[in-house]
VOKE-735509 format. One record per residue: z, x, y negated of N, C-alpha, C in turn. Coordinates in steps of 0.001 Angstrom, whole numbers, plus 500000, padded with zeros to 6 digits. Each point is the difference from the previous one (the first is absolute). Example, Ala and Ser with C-alpha at 12.3 -4.5 7.8 and 13.67 -1.06 7.14 Angstrom:
BEGIN
507800513190505690500000499110498810500000500900498800 499280499650498950500060500820498810500730499230498910 
# end
This chain:
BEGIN
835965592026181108501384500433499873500085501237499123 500824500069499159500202500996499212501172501177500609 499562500988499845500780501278500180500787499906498660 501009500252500159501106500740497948499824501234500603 499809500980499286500234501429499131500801500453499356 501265499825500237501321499600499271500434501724499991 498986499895498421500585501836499230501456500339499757 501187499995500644500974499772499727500889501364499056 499014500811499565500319501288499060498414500740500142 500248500806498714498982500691499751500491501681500381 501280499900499700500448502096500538499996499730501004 499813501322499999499657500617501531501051501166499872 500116500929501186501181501223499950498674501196500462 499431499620500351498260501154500237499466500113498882 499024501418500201498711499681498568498686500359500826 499579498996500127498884499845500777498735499942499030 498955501143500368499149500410499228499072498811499524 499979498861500964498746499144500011501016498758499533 500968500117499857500824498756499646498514498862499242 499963498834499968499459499295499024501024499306499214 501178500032500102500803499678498758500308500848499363 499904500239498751500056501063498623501273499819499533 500124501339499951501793500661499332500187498944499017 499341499220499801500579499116498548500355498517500588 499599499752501311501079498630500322500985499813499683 500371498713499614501049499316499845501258500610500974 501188500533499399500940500758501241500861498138500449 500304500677501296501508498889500198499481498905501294 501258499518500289499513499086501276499767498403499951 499761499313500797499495498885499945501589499311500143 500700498952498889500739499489499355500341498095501465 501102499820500008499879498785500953499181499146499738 500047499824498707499196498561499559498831499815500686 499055501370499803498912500472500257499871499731501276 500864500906500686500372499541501412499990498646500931 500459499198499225500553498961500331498915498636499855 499564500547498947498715498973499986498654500353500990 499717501360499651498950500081501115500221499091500993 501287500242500735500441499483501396499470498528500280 501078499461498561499977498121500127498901499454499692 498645500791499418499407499469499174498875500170500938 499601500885501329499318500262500714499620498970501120 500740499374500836499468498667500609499412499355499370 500126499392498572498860499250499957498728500437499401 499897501275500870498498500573499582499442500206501221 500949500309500841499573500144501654500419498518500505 499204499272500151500152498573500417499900500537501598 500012500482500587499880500384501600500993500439500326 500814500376499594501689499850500332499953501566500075 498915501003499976500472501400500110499340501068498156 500838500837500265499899500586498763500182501987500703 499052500528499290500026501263500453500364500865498682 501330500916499997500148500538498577500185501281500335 499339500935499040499694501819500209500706500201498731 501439500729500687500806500455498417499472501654500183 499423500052498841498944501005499448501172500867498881 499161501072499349500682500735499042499012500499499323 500296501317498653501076500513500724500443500395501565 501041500774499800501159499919501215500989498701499899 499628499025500797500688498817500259501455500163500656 500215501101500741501297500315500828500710500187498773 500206500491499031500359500559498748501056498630499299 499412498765500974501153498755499400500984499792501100 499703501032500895501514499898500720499935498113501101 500819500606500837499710499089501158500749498716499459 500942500197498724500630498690499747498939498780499553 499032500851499532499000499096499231499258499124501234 499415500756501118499336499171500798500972498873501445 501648500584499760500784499156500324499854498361499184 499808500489499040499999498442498740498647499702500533 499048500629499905498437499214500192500122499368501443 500364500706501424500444499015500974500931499154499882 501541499723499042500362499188499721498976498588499719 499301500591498660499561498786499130498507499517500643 499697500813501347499255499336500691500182499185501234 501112500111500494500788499214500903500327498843499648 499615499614498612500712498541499558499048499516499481 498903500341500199498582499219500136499518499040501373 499844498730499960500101499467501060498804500024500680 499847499771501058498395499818500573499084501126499637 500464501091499647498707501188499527500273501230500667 499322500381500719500034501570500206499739501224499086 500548501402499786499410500689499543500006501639500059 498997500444500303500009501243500748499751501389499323 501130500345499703500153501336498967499453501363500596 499879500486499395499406501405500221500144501194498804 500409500754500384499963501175498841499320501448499473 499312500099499180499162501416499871500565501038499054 500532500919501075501020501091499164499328501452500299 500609501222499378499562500828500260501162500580501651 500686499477500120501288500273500782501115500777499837 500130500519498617501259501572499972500950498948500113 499900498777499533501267499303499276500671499181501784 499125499957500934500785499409501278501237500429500455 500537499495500401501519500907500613500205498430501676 501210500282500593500303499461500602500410498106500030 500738499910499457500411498603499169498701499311499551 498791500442499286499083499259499586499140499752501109 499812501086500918498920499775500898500509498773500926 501602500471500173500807498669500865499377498817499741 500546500138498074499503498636499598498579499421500275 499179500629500121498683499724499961499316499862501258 500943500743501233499801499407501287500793498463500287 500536499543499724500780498740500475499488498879499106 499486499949498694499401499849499024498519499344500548 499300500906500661498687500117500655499009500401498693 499931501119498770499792500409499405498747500775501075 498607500131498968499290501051500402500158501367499166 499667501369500173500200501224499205498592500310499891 499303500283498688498815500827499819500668501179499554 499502501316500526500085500988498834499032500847499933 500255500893498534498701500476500118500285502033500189 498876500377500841499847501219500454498862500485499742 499987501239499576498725500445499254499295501025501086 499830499637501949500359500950500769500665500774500117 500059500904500594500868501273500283500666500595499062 501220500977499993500970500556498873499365500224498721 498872501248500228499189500589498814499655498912499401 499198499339500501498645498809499064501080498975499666 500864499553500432501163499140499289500347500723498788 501121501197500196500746500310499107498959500280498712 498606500517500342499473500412498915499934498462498455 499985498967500947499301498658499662501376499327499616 501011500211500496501335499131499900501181500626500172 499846501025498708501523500874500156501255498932499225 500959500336500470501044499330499262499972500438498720 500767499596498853500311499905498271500452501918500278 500990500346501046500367500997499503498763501736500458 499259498823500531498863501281500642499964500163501346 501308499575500924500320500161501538499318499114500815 499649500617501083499288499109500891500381498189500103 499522499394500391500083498800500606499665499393501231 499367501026500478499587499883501186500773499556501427 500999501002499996501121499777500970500495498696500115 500420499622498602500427498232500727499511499224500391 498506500058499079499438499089500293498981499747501642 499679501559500766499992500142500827501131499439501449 500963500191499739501206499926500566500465498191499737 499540499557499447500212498259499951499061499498500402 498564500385500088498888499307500430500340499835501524 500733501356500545500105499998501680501350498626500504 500766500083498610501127498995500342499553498776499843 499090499368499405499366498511499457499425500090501071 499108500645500853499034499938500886500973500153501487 501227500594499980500793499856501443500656498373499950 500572499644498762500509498368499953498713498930499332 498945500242500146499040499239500372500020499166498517 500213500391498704499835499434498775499290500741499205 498755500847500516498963500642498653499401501111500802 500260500820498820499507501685500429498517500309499625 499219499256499837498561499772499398499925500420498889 499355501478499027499915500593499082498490499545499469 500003499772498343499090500324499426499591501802499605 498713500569499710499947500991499867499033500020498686 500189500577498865498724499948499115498897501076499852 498910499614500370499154501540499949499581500080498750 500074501459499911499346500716498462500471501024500513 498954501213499712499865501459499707501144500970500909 501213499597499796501130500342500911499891499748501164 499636498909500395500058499361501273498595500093500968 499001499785498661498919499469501324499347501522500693 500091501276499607499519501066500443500858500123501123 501077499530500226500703499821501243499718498997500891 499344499271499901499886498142500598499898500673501791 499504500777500104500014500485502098501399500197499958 500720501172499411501378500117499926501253498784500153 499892499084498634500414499046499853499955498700501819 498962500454500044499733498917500930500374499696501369 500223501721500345500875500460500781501407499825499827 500135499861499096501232500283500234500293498294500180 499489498997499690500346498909500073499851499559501424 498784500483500506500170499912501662501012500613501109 500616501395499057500866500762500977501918499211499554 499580499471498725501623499490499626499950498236500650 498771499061500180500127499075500364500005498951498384 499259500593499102500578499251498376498066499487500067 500223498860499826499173499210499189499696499992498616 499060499648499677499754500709498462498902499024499629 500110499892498253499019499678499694499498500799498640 498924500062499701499720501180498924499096499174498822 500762500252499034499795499440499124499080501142498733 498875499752499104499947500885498902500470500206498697 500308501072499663500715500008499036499338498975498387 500596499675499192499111499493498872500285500196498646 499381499983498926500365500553498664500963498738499346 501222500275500508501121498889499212501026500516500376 500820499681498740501395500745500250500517501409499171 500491500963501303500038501879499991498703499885500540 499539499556500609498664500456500831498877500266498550 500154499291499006498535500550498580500645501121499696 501133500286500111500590501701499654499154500844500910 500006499511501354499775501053501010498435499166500440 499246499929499085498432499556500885499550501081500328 500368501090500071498619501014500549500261500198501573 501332499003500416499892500303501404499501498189501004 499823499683498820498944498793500494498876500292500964 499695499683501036498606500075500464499196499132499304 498343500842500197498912499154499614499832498860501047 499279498827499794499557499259500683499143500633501369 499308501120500117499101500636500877501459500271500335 500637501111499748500782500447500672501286499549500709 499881498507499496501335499577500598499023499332501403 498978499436500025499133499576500830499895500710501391 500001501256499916499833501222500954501627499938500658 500426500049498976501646500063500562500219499145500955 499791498630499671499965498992501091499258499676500852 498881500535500174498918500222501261500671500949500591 500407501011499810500421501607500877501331499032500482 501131499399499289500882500040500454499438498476501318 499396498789499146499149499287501264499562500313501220 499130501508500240499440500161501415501263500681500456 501247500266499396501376500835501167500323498751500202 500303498883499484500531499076500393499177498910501326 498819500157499778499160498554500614499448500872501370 499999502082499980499519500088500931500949500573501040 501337499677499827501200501003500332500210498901501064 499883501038501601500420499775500855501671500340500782 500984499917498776501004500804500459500839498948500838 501113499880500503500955499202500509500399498843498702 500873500850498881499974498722499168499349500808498781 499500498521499479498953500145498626500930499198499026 499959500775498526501100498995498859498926498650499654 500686499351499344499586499211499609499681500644498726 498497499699499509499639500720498501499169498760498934 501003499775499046498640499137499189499487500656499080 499369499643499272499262498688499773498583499757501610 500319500545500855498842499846501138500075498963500653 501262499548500796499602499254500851499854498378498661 500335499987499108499753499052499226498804499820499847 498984500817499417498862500261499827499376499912500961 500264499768501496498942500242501568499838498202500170 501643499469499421499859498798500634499334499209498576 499558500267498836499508499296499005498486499881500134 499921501321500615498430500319499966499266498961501231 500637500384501019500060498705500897499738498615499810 501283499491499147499740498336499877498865500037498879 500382500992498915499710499343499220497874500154499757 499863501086500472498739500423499923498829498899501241 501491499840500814498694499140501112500147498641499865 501759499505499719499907498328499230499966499398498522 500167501050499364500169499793498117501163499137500015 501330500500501001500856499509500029501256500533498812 500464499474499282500489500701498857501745500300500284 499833500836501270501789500094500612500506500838498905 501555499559499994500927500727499517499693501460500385 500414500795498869499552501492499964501416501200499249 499734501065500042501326500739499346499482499660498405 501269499807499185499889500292498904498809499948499280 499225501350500304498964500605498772499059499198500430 499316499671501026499039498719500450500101499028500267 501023499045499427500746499278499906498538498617499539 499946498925500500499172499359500035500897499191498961 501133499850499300500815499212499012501226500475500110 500104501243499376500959500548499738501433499507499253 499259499402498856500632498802498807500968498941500924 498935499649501244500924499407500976500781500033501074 500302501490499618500765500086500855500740501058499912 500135500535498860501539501180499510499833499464498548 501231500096499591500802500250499003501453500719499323 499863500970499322501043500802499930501001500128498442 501365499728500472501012499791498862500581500968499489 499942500496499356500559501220499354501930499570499595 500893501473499969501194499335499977500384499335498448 499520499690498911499921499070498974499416498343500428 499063499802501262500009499096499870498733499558499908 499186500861499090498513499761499882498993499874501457 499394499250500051499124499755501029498482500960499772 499470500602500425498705500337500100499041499903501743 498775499890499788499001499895501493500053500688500786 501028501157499694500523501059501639500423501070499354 500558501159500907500658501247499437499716500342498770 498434500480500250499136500737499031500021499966499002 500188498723499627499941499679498120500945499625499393 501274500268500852501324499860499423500053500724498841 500359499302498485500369501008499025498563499593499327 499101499828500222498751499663499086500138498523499269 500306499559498827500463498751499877498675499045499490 498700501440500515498915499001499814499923499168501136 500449500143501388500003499133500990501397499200500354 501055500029499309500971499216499613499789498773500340 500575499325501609499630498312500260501151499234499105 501732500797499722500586499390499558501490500375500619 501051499361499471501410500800500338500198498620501120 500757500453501278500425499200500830501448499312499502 500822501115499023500948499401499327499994498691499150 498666500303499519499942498879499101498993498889500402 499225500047500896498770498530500638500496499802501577 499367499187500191499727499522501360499285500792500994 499421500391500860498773500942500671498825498914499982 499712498930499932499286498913500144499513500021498292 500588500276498958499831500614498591499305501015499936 500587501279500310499562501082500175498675500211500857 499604499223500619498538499987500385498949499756499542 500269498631499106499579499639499038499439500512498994 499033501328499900500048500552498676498468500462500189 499926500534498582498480500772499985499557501118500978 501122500895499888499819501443500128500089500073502003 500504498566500528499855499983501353498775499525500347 499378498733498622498877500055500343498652501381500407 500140500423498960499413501386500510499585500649501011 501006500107500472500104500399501288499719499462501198 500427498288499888499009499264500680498453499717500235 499589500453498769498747500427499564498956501070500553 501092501031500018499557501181500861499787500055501044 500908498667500681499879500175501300498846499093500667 499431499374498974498503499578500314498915500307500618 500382501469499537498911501356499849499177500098499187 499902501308499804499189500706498966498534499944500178 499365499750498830498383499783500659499232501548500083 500865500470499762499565501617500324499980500505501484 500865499329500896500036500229501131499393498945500749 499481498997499409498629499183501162499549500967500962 498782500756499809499580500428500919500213501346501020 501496500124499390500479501153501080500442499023501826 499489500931500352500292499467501629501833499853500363 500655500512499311501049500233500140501068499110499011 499519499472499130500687498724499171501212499127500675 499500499653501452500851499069500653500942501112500611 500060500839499657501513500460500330500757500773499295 499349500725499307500922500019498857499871499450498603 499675499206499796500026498740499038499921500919498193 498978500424500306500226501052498417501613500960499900 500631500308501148500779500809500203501274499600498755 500731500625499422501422499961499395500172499417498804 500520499590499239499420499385498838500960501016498854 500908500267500617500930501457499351499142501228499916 499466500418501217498900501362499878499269499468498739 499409499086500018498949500015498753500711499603498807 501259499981499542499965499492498873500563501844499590 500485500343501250501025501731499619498291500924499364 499108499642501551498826500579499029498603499192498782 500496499358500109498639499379498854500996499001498853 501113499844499825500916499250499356499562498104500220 499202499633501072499889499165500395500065499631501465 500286498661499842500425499140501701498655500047500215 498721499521499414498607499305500313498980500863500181 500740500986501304498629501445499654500702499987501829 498930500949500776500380499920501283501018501554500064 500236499502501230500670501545500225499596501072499645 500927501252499056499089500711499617499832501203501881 501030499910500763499574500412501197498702499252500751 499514499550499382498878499317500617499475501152501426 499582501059499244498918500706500843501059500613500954 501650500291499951500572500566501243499822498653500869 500340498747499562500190498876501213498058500011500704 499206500037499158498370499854501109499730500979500264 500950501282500348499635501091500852501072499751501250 501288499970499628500905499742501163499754498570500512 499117498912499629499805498700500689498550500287500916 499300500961499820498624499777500317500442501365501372 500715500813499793500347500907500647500665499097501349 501491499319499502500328499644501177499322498870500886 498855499373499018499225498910500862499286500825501087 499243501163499461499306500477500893500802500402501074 501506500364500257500806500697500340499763498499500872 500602499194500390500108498912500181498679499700500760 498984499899499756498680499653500770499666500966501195 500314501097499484500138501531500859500377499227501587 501348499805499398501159499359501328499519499311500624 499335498779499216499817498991501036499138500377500972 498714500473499738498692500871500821500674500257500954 500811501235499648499883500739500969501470499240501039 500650498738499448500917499162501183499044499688500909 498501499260499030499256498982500868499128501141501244 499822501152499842499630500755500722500274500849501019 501528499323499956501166500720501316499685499427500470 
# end
């Protein structure tokens, strides 16, 4: 089943240091046509009657609630198909009326929080310099009281991760789930690489922030990924060479299973390479999706997902599958090279296995 990625604008009303879309996107919003076909043109790609679509940005709120009135319109008159929207905003743009909409709707809310006031605002001040913090704080608690979101991404780099105990707290004392993502050289983010972490150092980040999470005996514990993803991969996949569905970046067939439309129309293999027209599958305006699959440049990628013969003999292959195919093309200008995080994922995989064996011992010894 395919996920859409449905980029429905590239502005944003923030200037977010790590942005990976570059001041030079295409301005403006995603047009009905555009609209309209995604919609009709999507069952017969999800032959299983369900379809999962992430209207992405950009700031996606920025098209105003009339727009996703029309997308539940023009999905209501699809017969026999389900399809389950979700949205990833920064949150300034929520108000009352949309959240309505999006509770009755059954809409999910991602947003993203860079932890606490400081390490946010530093990372995601608004265009005019003023915090952002406040709203977006203040909507996570409202998505999370009417039971449609509240789950923040967080990106570490340099700002953030010297805080990661801080941060982490505060996600346990506010009740916010999180997932932490690293920053990467695309976008504003090649403006601002010097607050990139190294591979060592982003590694540490996620072990330190790993043992608050895996050894924290408090009342409630957040939910934090990329971990519990990683506990249950290591699991199947290390003891059955079972090749389960995984997040994203370890994505055992990624190709098969996101695809993301930019608001012109163009199709590309997920967020990431929106705007690169070397990975260009094709305009949804103008083919079929059954067309648009059809091509070289998806071959590729199918290719990749073979695996790399560079990663044969890592112990760790079967779960993260040569890791992102975006990380390596941002660092080596190619899909056919492994993650260049290689060495943060076989320190935080070998870390939490042991973390993991620890446990069991000492269960079997109560």
């Amino acid at each position: 089943m395919f996920t859409i990625i449905a980029k429905v604008t590239h502005d944003c009303n923030l200037q977010c240091k790590y942005c990976y879309i570059g001041d030079d996107a295409e301005k403006g919003g995603m047009d009905s046509l555009t609209l309209s076909n995604i919609i009709s043109k999507i069952p017969i790609l999800n032959t299983g009657g369900v379809t999962n679509i992430l209207w992405h940005g950009g700031e996606p709120l920025l098209m105003g609630i009339d727009f996703y009135k029309t997308a539940v319109k023009l999905q209501n008159e699809i017969p026999n198909h389900k399809f389950n929207n979700s949205v990833q905003s920064n949150g300034t743009l929520l108000n009352n009326e949309l959240v309505d909409f999006f509770e009755k709707h059954n809409f999910q809310i991602g947003l993203s929080l860079d932890g606490y006031k400081a390490t946010h605002n530093i990372n995601r001040p608004q265009k005019n310099g003023k915090s952002s913090f406040e709203e977006t704080a203040y909507w996570i608690k409202e998505l999370k009281r009417k039971k449609i979101g509240g789950s923040s991404i967080c990106v570490l780099n340099k700002n953030t991760a010297p805080h990661i105990i801080d941060i982490y707290n505060f996600a346990k004392n506010n009740a916010i789930n999180f997932k932490f993502n690293p920053q990467l050289p695309a976008g504003r983010a090649k403006v601002n690489f010097d607050l990139a972490l190294t591979p060592d150092e982003l590694a540490d980040t996620y072990i330190k922030l790993f043992d608050m999470w895996f050894y924290d005996e408090s009342d409630f514990i957040p939910r934090i990924e990329p971990f519990e993803d990683i506990i249950e991969n290591i699991g199947y996949n290390k003891n059955s060479k079972s090749n389960i569905p995984s997040e994203c970046v370890f994505n055992n067939n990624c190709a098969n299973s996101f695809m993301a439309i930019e608001p012109n129309g163009n199709v590309y293999p997920c967020g990431r390479f929106t705007g690169n027209h070397d990975f260009l599958y094709g305009n949804i305006n103008e083919r079929e999706f059954a067309d648009i699959l059809d091509n070289p440049v998806r071959d590729k990628f199918m290719e990749r997902h073979q695996g790399l013969t560079e990663c044969d003999s890592c112990e760790y292959k079967m779960i993260c599958n040569s890791g992102c195919p975006n990380h390596s093309f941002l660092f080596y200008g190619s899909i056919q090279h492994k993650d260049p995080l290689c060495i943060t994922y076989k320190k935080l995989f070998k870390h939490i296995e042991i973390a993991l064996i620890d446990e069991l011992k000492n269960c079997d010894e109560a």
